[in-house]
C-alpha positions, 0 to 999 in steps of 0.5 A, a space after each residue: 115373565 112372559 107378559 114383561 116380555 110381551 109387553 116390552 116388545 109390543 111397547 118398542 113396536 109402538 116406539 118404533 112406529 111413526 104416525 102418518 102426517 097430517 095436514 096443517 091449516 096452511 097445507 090445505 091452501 096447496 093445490 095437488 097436481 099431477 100429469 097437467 104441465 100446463 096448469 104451471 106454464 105461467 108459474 113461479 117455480 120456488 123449489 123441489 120438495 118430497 116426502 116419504 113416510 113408512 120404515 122397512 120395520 113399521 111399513 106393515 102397520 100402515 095401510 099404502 094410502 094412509 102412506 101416500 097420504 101422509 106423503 102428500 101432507 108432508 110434501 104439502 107442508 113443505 110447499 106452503 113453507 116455501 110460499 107455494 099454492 101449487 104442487 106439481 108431482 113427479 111419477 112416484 118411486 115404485 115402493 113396497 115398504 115405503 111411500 116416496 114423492 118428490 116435486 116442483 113447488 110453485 107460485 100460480 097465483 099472484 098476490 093482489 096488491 092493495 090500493 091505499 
């Protein structure tokens, strides 16, 4: 009876557990940028995105960078479904069982026409 037991809990724990989210072939073309105004002055702003990852129940599980970087992918993500090449981040928002970014998606590099 014990084991059932455990193994029901250690089972819901792991149910309850989110994975950390990885970067996908397009997410990896979005440059990150942070505290460099400048780098966006002459860009194309295509909208705000955020991402968060970590749960009050499941936060111990999960080391604070895998957090972050999880965050950073899924914002990431976000930024290249909306077409963006740049991600300009805000300051973080202070944390201790979760990661949470918001910032600018932006368009910095004009696509080349073609010439036929």
């Amino acid at each position: 009876m014990k084991t059932l037991v455990a193994s029901s809990m250690l089972a819901s724990s792991l149910i309850l557990t989110g994975c950390v989210t990885f970067p996908t072939q397009e997410s990896e073309k979005v440059d990150v940028i942070w505290d460099e105004v400048e780098v966006v002055k002459d860009c194309q702003r295509l909208g705000i995105v955020f991402g968060s990852e970590g749960h009050f129940y499941d936060y111990w599980l999960h080391a604070d960078k895998d957090m972050v970087w999880g965050t950073l992918n899924q914002m990431r993500i976000k930024a290249a479904a909306l077409g963006a090449d740049t991600l300009y981040l805000y300051q973080p928002l202070d944390f201790s069982s979760s990661v949470t970014m918001f910032g600018n998606a932006y368009l910095c590099e004009q696509p080349t026409e073609s010439t036929t």
